[in-house]
N, C-alpha and C positions, 0 to 999 in steps of 0.2 A: 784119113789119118786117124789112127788108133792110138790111146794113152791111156796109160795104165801106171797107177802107185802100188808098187811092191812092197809089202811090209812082209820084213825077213826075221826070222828068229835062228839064232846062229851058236853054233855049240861053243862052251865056256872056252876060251884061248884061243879061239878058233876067228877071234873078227876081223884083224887086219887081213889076214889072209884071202878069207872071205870076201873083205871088202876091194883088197885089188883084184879079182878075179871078177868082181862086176865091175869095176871101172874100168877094165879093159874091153867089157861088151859093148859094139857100137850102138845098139840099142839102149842103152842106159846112158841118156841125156844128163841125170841129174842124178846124186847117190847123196843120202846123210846120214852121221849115224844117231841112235835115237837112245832112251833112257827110259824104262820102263819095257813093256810086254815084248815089245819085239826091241831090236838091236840094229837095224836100217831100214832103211825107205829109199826106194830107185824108181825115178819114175824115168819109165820105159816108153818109148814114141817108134812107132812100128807103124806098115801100109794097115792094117786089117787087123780086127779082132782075133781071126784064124791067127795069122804072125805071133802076135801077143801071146795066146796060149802057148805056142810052139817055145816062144824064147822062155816063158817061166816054166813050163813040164820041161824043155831037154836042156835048155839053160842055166837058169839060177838053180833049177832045184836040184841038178847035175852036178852041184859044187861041193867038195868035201866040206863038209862043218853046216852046212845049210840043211835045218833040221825042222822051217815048218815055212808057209809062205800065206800073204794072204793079200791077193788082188783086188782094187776096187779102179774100175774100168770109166772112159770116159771118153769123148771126142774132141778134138780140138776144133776151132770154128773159125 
């Protein structure tokens, strides 16, 4: 099992939108939105690292308004 916290930086108007379009990925266990540098955090629970990469490159970053991204990866135990 692969986990990964997505910190999303999202274009000005652009964040509810944004944000239901990750709440609707089954991947995204957990969404909140944030104050400061970035604008959410999704933590993503996926079989494999491989998965992971796949949902944040054709995924989230596939989102209109999703304008920067920044993964810190982990495993669940």
């Amino acid at each position: 099992m692969a986990l990964g916290f997505v910190l999303i930086k999202v274009s000005p108007g652009k964040e509810r939108k944004v944000y239901d379009a990750l709440a609707a990925l089954d991947e995204v266990e957990e969404l909140y939105p944030l104050f400061g540098e970035y604008d959410l955090i999704a933590k993503v629970v996926v079989r494999s690292f491989e998965e992971l990469s796949d949902v944040v490159v054709n995924k989230i970053r596939s989102i209109d308004g999703v304008i920067e991204t920044k993964t810190l990866t982990g495993a669940r135990f």
